[in-house]
Steps between C-alpha positions, in 0.01 A plus 500: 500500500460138482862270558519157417766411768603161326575422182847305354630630182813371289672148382525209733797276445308172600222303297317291776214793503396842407616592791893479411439498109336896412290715641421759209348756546309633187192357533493524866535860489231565245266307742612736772428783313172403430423421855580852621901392644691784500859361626612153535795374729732248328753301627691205253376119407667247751828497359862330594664825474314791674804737446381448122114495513564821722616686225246356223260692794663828510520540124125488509481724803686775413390508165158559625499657854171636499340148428724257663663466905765248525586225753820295500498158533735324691569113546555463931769236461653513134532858539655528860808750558344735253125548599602863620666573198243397246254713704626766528641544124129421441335766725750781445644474133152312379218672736395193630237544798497113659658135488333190343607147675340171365520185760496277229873647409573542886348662813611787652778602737644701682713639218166581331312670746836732609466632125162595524525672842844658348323628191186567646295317269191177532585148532254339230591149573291198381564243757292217322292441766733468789367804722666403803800648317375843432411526844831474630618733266274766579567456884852503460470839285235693610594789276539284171146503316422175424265438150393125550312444162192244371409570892747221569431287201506490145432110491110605687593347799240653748773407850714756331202749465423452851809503657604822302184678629580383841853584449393884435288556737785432716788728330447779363802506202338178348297622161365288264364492128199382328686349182405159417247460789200283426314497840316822526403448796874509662531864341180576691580381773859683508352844406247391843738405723825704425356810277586608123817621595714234469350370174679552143304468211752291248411248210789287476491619144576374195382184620188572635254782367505817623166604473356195674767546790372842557119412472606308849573793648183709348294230632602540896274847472733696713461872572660675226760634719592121578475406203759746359737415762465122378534583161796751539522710803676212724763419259572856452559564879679158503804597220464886620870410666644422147318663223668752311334722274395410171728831357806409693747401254602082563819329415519327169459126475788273436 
């Protein structure tokens, strides 16, 4: 089973970019499809209201369960006093399985990182190329699994690529994806240095193609049993804490 670990899906509330405008899925789902993706993570647009997005999310993943996981998005400063809260509605009414933090809202704290150790759920936090940050992080909570995506960088900034590498061969709760990264030869040299099991396939969907995203992965020639765990098997064992099966009955979403 192939999971594309990072995709956006629902209304922004901004207009200075795709990124907080939409992030519609239709067509990004029929290229999925085609490339052999059998479930797709989704967490909301950059939004000013999370609490809202949130819900936008959940409609979509409880409607379909057996295609969709859920993370909840939360804004480190704006939403501070009721990061706990909005988690865990999210995991245990919703069946959310991890926590989605953008540094260009805010970087994380404390307050984050004691909701995903409470809720036993992954850290995917894009920290915009300031990996000195996640490194603290993941030393100060060794038991929080922390999903640095791009490898560092969405904006290809190769210091980022680098010093995430570096940065997991020295702690082991540091995971990264391959959404969005153009340097192939950073993803090689990951998968030399640290191994395939720290690496999440994900597309940063709907903005980027699917298909191509996952040709990245195709093209490191891994062992199949690597390659499974790249393309699934590691973000399975990394939500196993807070996935709920797909037949368990889920609040409704208001």
């Amino acid at each position: 089973m192939i999971i594309d670990a990072h995709c956006h899906a629902g209304p922004g509330d901004g207009l200075s970019g795709p990124w907080n405008t939409r992030a519609p899925l239709r067509d990004h789902l029929r290229r999925a499809a085609r490339a052999g993706i059998s479930r797709t993570v989704l967490f909301a647009a950059l939004h000013t209201d999370y609490a809202q997005a949130n819900r936008e999310v959940a409609r979509l993943v409880t409607a379909r369960p057996d295609l969709f996981y859920g993370f909840a998005f939360v804004h480190a400063r704006r939403d501070a006093g009721r990061i706990d809260e909005m988690v865990g509605r999210a995991v245990r009414d919703w069946g959310f399985c991890g926590i989605k933090l953008h540094g260009h809202d805010a970087q994380a704290t404390r307050e984050v990182a004691e909701a995903a150790r409470r809720y036993s759920v992954p850290l995917l936090w894009d920290v915009v190329g300031q990996v000195e940050l996640a490194g603290l992080l993941a030393s100060e909570y060794p038991r929080v699994n922390l999903i640095v995506p791009h490898l560092g960088s969405f904006a290809d900034d190769w210091r980022a690529h680098q010093a995430t590498i570096d940065l997991m061969v020295r702690l082991p709760n540091v995971h990264t994806d391959s959404s969005g990264v153009k340097r192939f030869d950073y993803l090689v040299q990951l998968v030399r240095r640290v191994g395939p099991e720290r690496l999440l396939f994900g597309s940063d969907g709907p903005w980027l193609h699917p298909g191509l995203e996952l040709a990245k992965i195709r093209a490191l020639g891994l062992p199949a049993q690597a390659e499974a765990a790249v393309l699934g098997g590691n973000f399975l064992r990394l939500t196993a804490g807070a996935r709920r099966p797909t037949e368990r009955k889920r609040e409704a979403v208001a």
